[in-house]
N, C-alpha and C positions, 0 to 999 in steps of 0.2 A: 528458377529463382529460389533458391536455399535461404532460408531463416533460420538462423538459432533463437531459441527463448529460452533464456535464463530462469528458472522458476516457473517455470509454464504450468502448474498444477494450481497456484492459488487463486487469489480473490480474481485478482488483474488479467494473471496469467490463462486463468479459464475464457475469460473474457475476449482475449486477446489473440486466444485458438478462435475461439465462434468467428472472430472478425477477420482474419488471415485467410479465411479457410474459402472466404468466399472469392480470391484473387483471385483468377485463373491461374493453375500451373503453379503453382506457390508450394517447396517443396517445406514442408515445415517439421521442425527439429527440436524436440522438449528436450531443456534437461532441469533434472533435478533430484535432489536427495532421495525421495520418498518417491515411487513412481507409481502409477494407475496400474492396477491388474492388466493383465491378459483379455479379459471379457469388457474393458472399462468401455460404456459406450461415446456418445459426443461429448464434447468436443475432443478427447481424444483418443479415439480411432485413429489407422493412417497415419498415426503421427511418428517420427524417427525417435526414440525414445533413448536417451542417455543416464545414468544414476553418478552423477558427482557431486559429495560437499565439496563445495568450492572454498571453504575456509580449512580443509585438510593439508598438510605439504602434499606439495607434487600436485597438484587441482592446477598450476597453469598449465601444465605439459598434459593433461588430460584434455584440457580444454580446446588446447590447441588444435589436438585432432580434430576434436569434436568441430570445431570454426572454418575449418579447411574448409575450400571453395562457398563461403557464404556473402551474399549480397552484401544482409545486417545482419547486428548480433541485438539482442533486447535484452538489456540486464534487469529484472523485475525480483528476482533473489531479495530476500530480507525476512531474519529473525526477528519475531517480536517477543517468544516466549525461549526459555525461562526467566521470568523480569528480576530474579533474584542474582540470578549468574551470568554478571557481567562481561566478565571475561571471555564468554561462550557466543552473548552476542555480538562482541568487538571481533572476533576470531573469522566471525560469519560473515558480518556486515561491512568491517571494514576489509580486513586483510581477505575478503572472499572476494569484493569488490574490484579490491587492489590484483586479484588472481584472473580476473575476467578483463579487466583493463590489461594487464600483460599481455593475457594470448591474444587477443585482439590484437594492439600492434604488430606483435610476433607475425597473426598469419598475416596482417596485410588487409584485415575486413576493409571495406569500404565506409560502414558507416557502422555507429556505436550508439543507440539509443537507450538513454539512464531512466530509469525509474527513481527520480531525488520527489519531492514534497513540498509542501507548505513550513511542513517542518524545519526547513533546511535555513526559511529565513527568521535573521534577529528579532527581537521585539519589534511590535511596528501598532501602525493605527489601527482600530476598530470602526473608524468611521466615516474611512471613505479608503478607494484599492489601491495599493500599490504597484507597480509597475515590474519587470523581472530585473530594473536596476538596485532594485532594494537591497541590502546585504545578505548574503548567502551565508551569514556567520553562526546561523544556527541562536538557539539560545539555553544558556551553560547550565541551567539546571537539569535540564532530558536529556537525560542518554541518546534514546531517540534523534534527538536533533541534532546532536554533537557528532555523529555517528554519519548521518545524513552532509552535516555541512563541512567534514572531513572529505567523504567521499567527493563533494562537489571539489574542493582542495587539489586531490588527485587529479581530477579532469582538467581543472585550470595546468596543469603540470603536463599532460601529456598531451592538450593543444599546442602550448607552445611548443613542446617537443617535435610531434606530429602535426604539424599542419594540415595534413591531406588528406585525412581522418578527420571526417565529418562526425561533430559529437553533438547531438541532441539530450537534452534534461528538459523532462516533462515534472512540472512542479504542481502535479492536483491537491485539491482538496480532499477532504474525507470520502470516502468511495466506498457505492453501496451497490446490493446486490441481492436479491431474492435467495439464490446459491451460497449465500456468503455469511446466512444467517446462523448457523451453527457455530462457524469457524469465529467469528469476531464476537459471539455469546461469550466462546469458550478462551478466547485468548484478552477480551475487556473486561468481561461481566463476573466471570466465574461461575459456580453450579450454583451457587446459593439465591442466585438474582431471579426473581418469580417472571422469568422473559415470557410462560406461559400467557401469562394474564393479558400478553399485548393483541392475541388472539379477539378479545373485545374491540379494541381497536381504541384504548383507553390509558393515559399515563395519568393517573390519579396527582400527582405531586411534581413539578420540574422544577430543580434548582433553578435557581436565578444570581444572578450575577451581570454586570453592566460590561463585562469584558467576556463574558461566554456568549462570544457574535460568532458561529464560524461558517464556514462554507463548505459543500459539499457538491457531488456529482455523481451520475450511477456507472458502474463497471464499461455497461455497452458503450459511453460516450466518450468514456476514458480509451477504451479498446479503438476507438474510432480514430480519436489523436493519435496512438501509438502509429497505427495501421497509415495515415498522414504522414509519420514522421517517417516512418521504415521506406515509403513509397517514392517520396519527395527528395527533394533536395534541399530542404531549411537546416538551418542549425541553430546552435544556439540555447536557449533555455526558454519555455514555453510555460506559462501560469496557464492551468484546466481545473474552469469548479462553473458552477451553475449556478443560476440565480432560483429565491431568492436566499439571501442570507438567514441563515437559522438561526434563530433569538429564542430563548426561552420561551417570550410572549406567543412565540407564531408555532412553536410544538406544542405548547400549555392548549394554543385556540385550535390547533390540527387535532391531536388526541384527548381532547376534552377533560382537561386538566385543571390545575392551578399552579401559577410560579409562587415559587416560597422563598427570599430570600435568603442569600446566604455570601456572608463576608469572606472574601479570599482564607483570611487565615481559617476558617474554621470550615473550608473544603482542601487545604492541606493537610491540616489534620487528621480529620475524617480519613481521605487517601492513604495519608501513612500508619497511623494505627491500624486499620482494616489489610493493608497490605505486609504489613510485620508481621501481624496473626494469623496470614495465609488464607485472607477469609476472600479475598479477589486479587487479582494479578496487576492491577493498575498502580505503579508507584504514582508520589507530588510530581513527579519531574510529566508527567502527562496533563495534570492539570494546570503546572507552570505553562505546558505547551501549548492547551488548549486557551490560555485566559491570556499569552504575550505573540501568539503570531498573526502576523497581520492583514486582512480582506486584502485580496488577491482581483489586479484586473487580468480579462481572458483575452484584453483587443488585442495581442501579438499572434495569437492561435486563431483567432478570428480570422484577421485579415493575411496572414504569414502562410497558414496548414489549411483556411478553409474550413476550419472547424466549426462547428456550432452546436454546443447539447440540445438532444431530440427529447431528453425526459428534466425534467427540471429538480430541484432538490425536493422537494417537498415529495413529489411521488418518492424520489428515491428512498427519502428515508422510509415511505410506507412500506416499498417495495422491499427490504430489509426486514424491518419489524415483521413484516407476513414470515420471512422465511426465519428469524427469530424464535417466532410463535410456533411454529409448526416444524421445526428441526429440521430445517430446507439443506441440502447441501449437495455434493456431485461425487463421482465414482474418482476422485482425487482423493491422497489420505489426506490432505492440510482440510480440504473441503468436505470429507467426508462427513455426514450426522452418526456415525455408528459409536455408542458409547464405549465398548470394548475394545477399542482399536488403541495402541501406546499412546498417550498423551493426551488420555481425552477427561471429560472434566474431573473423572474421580481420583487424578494425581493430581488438583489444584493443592492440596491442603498439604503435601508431600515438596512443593515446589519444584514439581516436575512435569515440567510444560511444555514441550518441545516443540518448537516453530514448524 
């Protein structure tokens, strides 16, 4: 049984190795830009390792090779940095997208599992979940999500085309990860962010806002759907996030805090001045993302894959903040905590961040 994984070194992808590895006979096939040393130890070891940008010309005919006799393929691929240069993540994300969708049809895979988001859907409620018929239209001010609800676009396109070609879209929430704490310091936070201090296990001040409700899940149960969907025979589009919902109020009462209000327009702001001055990587179009998409239900993944998260959000987010605090990360370059390695935080101020 051959697996390909698309991006098999990041947050998901690391994840997603641990959880594969334990099928019997599972022959499993990383590829990706940036690849683990030689010495790299778990989760990949044993693993068949390929090095292709997939948003380069010529990445479907690479690809292709690479797909030849596989069960599934798992597209988990996506740039998040440099948030300045668009162009770089349109190249990646979508037309890389668009380059793993081809060879797919090409070889003939059986089955096609996306890595889409929360992201992907339009503005929606904060006050009770929506269902996977909600619009997939993304919403127009993040990049991010414009990116994400393209790609779903594509997929609409070569279902009809292919019918036989079983295509799965896993839509989670924000995803955490004890390993994962350096990588999303250095591609959300920036160097300047005092992440040390969470080591107390204390967030002195959390914005507040009546539309910053989001939802969240940790990597292993994310890795669990993926591992469901690759094994299975569902399709379709599956909502993955944990309960409960993460409000201001309930991280302020977790890390022994205070919410402090704050009015949309003046966390736009905030976002884009600080992000023109190079002082963090986060443009508005994230906090547009974060304040208009809308709580997510999980009962299609439930009862459809059998799924059920084993850790709940709240551990999650601690489970992050520990590896935050302590520059947690894995023998992946996306994942690695090494300061010296290309892209790491002392090119924030340079705008040179490389996913």
């Amino acid at each position: 049984m051959r697996i390909v994984i698309v991006g098999a070194t990041g947050n998901v992808g690391t994840a997603v190795l641990r959880r594969l590895r334990r099928e019997t006979g599972a022959e499993l096939v990383g590829v990706a830009r940036r690849l683990p040393g030689p010495d790299a130890g778990e989760p990949y070891a044993d693993v068949e390792w390929h090095s292709c940008d997939i948003g380069a010309p010529g990445a479907a005919d690479q690809l292709v090779r690479i797909f030849a006799g596989a069960r599934a393929v798992v597209h988990l691929a996506w740039q998040i940095q440099p948030s300045h240069d668009r162009r770089t993540l349109y190249r990646t994300n979508v037309g890389g997208s668009r380059a793993v969708i081809e060879a797919a049809v090409r070889v003939g895979v059986p089955a096609l599992v996306y890595a889409s988001s929360v992201g992907t859907y339009a503005p929606g409620p904060k006050n009770h979940p929506v269902s996977e018929n909600w619009p997939a239209t993304g919403v127009e001010t993040s990049s991010y999500s414009r990116d994400k609800a393209a790609v779903e676009a594509l997929l609409d396109g070569v279902q009809r085309e292919h019918p036989k070609l079983r295509v799965v879209r896993l839509r989670p929430g924000l995803i955490f990860q004890r390993e994962a704490g350096t990588e999303i310091s250095r591609y959300f936070l920036g160097p300047l962010a005092p992440v040390r201090l969470l080591r107390y296990g204390r967030i002195p001040l959390v914005p507040s806002n009546k539309r910053l409700r989001m939802q969240a899940v940790h990597a292993d149960d994310v890795a669990d759907a993926y591992a469901r969907a690759v094994l299975g025979d569902a399709s379709g589009a599956f909502n993955v996030a944990a309960d409960p919902v993460l409000t201001p109020e309930l991280v302020a009462r977790h890390f022994h805090g205070w919410t402090v209000p704050v009015a949309t327009p003046v966390l736009r702001a905030a976002a884009a001045l600080t992000w023109r001055a190079r002082l963090q990587p986060v443009d508005t179009g994230w906090v547009d993302l974060a304040l208009n998409v809308p709580l997510m239900s999980s009962h299609r993944a439930e009862t459809e894959l059998g799924w059920a998260p084993a850790i709940d959000s709240v551990t999650a987010l601690k489970d992050l903040f520990t590896g935050m605090a302590t520059r947690a990360g894995t023998d992946s370059p996306p994942l690695s905590p090494d300061p010296t390695l290309p892209g790491r935080p002392a090119a924030l101020t340079r705008g040179h961040l490389p996913g």
